[in-house]
Residue, then its C-alpha position, 0 to 999 in steps of 0.5 A: x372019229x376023225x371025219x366027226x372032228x372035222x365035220x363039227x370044227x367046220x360047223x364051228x368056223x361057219x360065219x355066223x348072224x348075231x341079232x340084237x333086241x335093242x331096248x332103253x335098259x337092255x338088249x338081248x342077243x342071240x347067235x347061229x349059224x344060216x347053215x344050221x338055221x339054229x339060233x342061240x340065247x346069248x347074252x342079255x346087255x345092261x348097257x346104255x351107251x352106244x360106245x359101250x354096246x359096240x366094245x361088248x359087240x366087239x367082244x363077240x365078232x373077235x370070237x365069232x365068224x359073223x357075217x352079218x348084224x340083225x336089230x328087230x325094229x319095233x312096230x306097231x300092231x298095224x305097221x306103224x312107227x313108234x317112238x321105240x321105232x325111232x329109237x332102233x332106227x337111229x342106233x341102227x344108223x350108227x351102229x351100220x357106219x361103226x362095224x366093217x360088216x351088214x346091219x340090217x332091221x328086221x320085223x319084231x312084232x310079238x318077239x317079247x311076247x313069244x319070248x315071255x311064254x317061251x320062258x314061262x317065267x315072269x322073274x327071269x329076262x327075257x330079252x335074249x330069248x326074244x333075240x333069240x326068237x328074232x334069228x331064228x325067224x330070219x332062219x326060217x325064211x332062209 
C-alpha cells in the first residue's frame, strides 16, 4: 500500500505542459504529464485581456509543476499564415516575455474539428478538448 502512495504522489509532482487553444472569445486549456503522455481537458477561458489571461495562467502554474506553455498556431490548409495566425503569434510574443518558463507554437490544424467530433455535441464548448488534442499530439511525438 505504501509503494502505491508513493508512486501516485510522484506522477503528481511530475512537471507538467499546459496547452492553450487561443481564440478571440475563448481559450481552451489542456494539462498532462510527458511522463504519462496523457493529457487533460481543463478549462475553457472567456477572457480577452491578455492581463486577465496571465493571472488565470498564474492560477494554474501556482498549483502545477509545469515545465512548459504550448499555443496551437492556426494555419491555413496548405501552410500559409492567416489573420487568426497573426493574432497567436503576437499573444505568443507577449505571453513568452511575462512568464519565467518556455512558450512554444505548435501546429493545429484540424484541432477544433477533431475536437468537434470527439464531443459529438454541437451545444457543448469545444475549445478545451481542442487544447486537449493539441497536447497530446505534442505526446505523441515525444
Amino acid at each position: 500500500m505504501i509503494t502505491s502512495v508513493l508512486a501516485m504522489t510522484r506522477v503528481e509532482t511530475m512537471p507538467k505542459v499546459i496547452a492553450l487553444d487561443y481564440g478571440d472569445a475563448k481559450i481552451g486549456v489542456a494539462i498532462g504529464s510527458p511522463e504519462v503522455k496523457i493529457a487533460h481537458p481543463r478549462a475553457i477561458w472567456h477572457a480577452k485581456e491578455y492581463s486577465e489571461i496571465l493571472g488565470k495562467l498564474k492560477e494554474i502554474l501556482q498549483v502545477e509543476d509545469v515545465d512548459k506553455i504550448l499555443i496551437g498556431c492556426p494555419v491555413g490548409l496548405q501552410g500559409q499564415s492567416t489573420v487568426q495566425t497573426q493574432k497567436v503569434k503576437q499573444f505568443f510574443d507577449w505571453l513568452k516575455d511575462n512568464v519565467s518558463i518556455p512558450v512554444e507554437l505548435i501546429d493545429e490544424r484540424y484541432s477544433t474539428q477533431s475536437a468537434q467530433k470527439l464531443i459529438d455535441d454541437n451545444k457543448r464548448e469545444d475549445d478545451d478538448v481542442a487544447a486537449m488534442i493539441l497536447l497530446q499530439q505534442y505526446f505523441d511525438k515525444l
